[in-house]
N, C-alpha and C positions, 0 to 999 in steps of 0.2 A: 418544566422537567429539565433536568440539567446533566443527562446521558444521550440524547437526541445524534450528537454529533458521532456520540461514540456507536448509538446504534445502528445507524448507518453505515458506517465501517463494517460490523457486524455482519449486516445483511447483506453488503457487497461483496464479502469474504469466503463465508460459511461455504456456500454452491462451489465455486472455483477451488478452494480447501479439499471438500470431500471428494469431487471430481477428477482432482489432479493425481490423484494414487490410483489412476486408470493406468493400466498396462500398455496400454494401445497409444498413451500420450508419452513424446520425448521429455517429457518435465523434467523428471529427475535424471534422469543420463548423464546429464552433465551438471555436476551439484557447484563448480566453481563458474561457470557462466551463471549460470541464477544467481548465484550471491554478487557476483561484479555487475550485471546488469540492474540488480533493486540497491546496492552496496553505493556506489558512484553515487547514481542520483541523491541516493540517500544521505551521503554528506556534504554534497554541495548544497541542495533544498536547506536542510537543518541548519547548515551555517548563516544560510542566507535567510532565514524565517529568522532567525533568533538575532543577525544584525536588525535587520529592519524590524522587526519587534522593539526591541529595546530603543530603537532610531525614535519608535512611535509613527512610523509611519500607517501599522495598523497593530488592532488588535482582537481579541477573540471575545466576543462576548459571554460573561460569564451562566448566563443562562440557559447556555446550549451545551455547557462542557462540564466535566468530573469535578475540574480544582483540582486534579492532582496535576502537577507538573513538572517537567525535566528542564533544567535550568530555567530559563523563561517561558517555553514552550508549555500547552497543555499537551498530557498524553494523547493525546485525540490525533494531533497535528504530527508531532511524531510517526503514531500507528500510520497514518496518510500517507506518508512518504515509502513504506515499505506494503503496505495491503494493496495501495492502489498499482505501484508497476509489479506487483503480483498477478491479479487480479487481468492487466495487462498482457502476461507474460501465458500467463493458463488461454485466454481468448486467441492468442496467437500459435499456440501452439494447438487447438481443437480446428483453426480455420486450417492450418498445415496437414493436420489428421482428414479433413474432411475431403480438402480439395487431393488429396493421395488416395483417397478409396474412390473419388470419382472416377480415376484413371483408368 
């Protein structure tokens, strides 16, 4: 199957996604700290995926990915860099919600 990569992204996403248009989470408050906090990493990683890609230091097996790709990169690896300190950014702000109602 050759979406595997992609659908794990997916299913990582989807929960933290729908969840985060909770009222009671700071998520969106601040819409320029979410973007510099997933934004930063996200072009340093990408620079750095796609030197060492091309380096050949590693690469992505085709049997796990789309084929579609951004410059060298599959979109899969891409999506990774900005779903997963997503994905991050939602857990961090439920554990801040959580430990505030315990008070």
């Amino acid at each position: 199957m050759k979406i595997e990569y992609f659908l794990v992204l997916a299913l990582s996403v989807i929960a933290p996604f729908i969840l985060s248009f909770s009222k009671n989470l700071d998520f969106y408050k601040f819409p320029a700290r979410l973007i510099l906090s997933i934004g930063i990493p996200f072009v340093i990683f990408v620079v750095w995926d796609m030197i060492v890609t091309a380096r050949g230091h590693w690469s992505f097996n085709p049997e796990y990915i789309t084929g579609i790709r951004i410059y060298n990169l599959p979109v899969e690896e891409v999506l990774f860099f900005i779903i997963i300190p997503f994905c991050g950014i939602f857990t961090w702000e439920c554990v801040k919600y959580f430990m505030r109602a315990k008070e």
